[in-house]
C-alpha positions as semicolon CSV with decimal commas, in nm:
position;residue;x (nm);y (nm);z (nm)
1;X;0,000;0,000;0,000
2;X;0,260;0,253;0,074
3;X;0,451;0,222;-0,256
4;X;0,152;0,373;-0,387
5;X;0,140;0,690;-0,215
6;X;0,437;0,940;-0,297
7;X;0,655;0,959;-0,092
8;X;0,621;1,342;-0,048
9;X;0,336;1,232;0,187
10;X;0,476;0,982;0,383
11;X;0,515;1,096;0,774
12;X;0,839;0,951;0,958
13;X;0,599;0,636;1,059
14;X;0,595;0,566;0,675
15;X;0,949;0,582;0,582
16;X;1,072;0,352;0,915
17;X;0,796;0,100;0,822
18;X;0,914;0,087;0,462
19;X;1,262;0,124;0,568
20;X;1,249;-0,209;0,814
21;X;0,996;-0,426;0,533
22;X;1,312;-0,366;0,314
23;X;1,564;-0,461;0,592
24;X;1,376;-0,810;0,674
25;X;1,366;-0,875;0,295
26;X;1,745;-0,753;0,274
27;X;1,789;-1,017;0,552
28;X;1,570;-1,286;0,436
29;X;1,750;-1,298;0,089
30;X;2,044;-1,503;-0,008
31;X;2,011;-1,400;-0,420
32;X;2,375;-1,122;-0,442
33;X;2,132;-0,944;-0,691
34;X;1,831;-0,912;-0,485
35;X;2,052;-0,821;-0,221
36;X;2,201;-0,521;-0,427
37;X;1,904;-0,399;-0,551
38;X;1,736;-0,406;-0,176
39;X;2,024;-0,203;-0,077
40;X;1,983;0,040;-0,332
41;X;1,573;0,083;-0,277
42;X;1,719;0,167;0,103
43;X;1,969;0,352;0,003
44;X;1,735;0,618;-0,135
45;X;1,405;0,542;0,084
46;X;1,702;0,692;0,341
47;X;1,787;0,981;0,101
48;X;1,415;1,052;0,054
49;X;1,333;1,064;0,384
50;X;1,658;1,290;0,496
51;X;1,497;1,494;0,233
52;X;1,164;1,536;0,297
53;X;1,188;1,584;0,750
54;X;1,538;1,737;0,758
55;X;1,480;1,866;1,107
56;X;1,347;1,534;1,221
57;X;1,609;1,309;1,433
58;X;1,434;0,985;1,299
59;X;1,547;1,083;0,980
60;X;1,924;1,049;1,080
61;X;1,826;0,753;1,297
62;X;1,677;0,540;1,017
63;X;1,958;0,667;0,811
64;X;2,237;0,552;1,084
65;X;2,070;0,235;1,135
66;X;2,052;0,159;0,743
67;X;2,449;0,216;0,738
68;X;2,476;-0,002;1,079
69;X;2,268;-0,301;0,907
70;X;2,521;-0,290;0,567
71;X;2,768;-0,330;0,862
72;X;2,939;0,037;0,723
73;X;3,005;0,206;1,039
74;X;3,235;0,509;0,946
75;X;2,890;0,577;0,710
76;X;2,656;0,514;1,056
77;X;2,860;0,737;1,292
78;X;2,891;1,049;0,999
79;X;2,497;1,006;0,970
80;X;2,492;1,028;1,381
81;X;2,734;1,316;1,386
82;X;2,571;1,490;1,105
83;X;2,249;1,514;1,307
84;X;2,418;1,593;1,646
85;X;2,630;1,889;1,482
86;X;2,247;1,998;1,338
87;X;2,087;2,303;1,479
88;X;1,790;2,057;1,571
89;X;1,883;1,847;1,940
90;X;1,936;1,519;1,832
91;X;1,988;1,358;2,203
92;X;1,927;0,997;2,076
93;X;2,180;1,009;1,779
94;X;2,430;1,150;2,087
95;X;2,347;0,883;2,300
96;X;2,370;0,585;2,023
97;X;2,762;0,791;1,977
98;X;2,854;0,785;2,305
99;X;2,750;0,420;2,290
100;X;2,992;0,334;1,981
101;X;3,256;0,512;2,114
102;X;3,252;0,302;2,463
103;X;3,270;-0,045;2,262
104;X;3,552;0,093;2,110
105;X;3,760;0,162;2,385
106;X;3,726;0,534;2,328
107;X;3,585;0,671;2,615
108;X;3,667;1,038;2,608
109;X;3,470;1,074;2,273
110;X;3,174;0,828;2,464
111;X;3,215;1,076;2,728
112;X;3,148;1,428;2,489
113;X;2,886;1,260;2,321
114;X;2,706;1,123;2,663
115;X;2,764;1,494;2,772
116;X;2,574;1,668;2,502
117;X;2,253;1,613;2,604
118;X;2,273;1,433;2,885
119;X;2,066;1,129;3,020
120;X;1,802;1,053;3,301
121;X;1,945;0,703;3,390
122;X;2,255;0,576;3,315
123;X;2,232;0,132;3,256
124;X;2,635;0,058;3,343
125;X;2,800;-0,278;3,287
126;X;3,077;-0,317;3,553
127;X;3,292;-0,634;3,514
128;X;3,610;-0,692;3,690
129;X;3,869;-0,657;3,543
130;X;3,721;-0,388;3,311
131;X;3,566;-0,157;3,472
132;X;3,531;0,152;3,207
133;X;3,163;0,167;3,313
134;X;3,247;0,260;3,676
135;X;3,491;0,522;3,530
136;X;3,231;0,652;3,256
137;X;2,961;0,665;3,570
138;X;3,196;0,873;3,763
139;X;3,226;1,102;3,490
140;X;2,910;1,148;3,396
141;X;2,782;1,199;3,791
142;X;3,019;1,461;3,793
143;X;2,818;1,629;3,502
144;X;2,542;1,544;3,615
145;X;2,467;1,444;4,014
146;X;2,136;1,399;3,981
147;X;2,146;1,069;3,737
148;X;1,994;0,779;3,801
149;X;2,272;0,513;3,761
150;X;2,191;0,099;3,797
151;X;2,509;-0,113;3,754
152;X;2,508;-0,410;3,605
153;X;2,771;-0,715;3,690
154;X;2,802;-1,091;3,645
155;X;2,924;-1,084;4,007
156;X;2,666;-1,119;4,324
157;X;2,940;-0,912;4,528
158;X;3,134;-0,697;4,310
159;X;3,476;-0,617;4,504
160;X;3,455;-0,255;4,360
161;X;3,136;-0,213;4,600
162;X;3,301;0,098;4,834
163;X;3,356;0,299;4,436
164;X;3,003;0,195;4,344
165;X;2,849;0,284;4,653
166;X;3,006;0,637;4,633
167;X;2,855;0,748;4,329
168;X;2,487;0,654;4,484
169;X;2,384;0,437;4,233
170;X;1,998;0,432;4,190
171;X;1,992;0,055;4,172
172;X;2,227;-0,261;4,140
173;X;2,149;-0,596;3,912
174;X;2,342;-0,868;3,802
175;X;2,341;-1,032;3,449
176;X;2,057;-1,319;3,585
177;X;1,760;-1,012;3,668
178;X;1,462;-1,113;3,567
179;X;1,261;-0,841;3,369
180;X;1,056;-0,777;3,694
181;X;1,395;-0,692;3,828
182;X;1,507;-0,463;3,617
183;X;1,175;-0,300;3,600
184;X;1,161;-0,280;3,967
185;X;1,473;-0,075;3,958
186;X;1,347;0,167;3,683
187;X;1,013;0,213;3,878
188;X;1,220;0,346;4,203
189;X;1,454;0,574;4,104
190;X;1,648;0,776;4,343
191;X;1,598;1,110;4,117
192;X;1,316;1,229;3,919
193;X;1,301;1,136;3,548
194;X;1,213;1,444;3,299
């Protein structure tokens, strides 16, 4: 139904539908032609939609995530950057950078893009002996000392308790929680979520 209607008129809604229908075809499809040509179609569904909602942060979303499925993620984190240097806030694309950055190993550029626009609750895997988390929480609570922070751990008893317990985390889980868990923890918050 939607190929028939321009895309002129399509509302973000329309263009991430169409977008993901290509993406499970894309994925579905083991033909190197099909393939190609999928890409393509979403290649300029993308364009289209950049196009047509320039000041919407979907837009550079469903573009990012297009680039992140084709597994080209120099293209994904220009299409994140693009809309986080754009006069419209773009806290999710700054967010999904700071993310990239901190499974790279490069935590100052995790930690500009995490500071950007800040966030309401921080989710932050500690795991002896890596513990970047606890240093990106400590950061970050320095920014900001009013964010919620839940660690998360394979250990019960983490022996970096005394340097979680001084940032006040909102909430502690390890890897087993149950969803009722980890919901629990997001429904009691120590701070106020905007």
């Amino acid at each position: 139904v939607l190929q028939k209607i321009p895309k002129i008129k399509y509302t973000w809604r329309g263009f991430h539908f169409s977008v993901n229908w290509l993406t499970y075809l894309w994925e579905q499809s083991d033909s190197e032609k099909e393939l190609e040509r999928l890409e393509e179609e979403m290649k300029q569904l993308v364009k289209a939609y950049r196009s047509f909602l320039p000041n919407d942060e979907e837009s550079y979303r469903c573009e990012a995530e297009f680039y992140k499925t084709m597994k080209k993620s120099n293209e994904e984190i220009a299409a994140l950057k693009a809309a986080v240097d754009s006069s419209t806030p773009a806290p999710k694309c700054a967010l999904r950078l700071a993310h990239i950055y901190f499974d790279r190993g490069e935590y100052k550029k995790a930690l500009e893009y995490a500071e950007k626009f800040g966030c309401d609750v921080l989710l932050c895997e500690i795991n002896p002996p890596r513990l970047e988390g606890l240093f990106l929480a400590e950061k970050i609570k320095k920014i900001n000392p009013k964010v919620n922070i839940i660690f998360v751990t394979v250990c019960s008893e983490s022996e970096h308790a005394k340097a979680v317990m001084r940032l006040k985390p909102s909430g502690y889980l390890t890897k087993e929680a149950t969803s009722a868990q980890i919901l629990e923890e997001l429904q009691n918050l120590r701070y106020p979520v905007a």
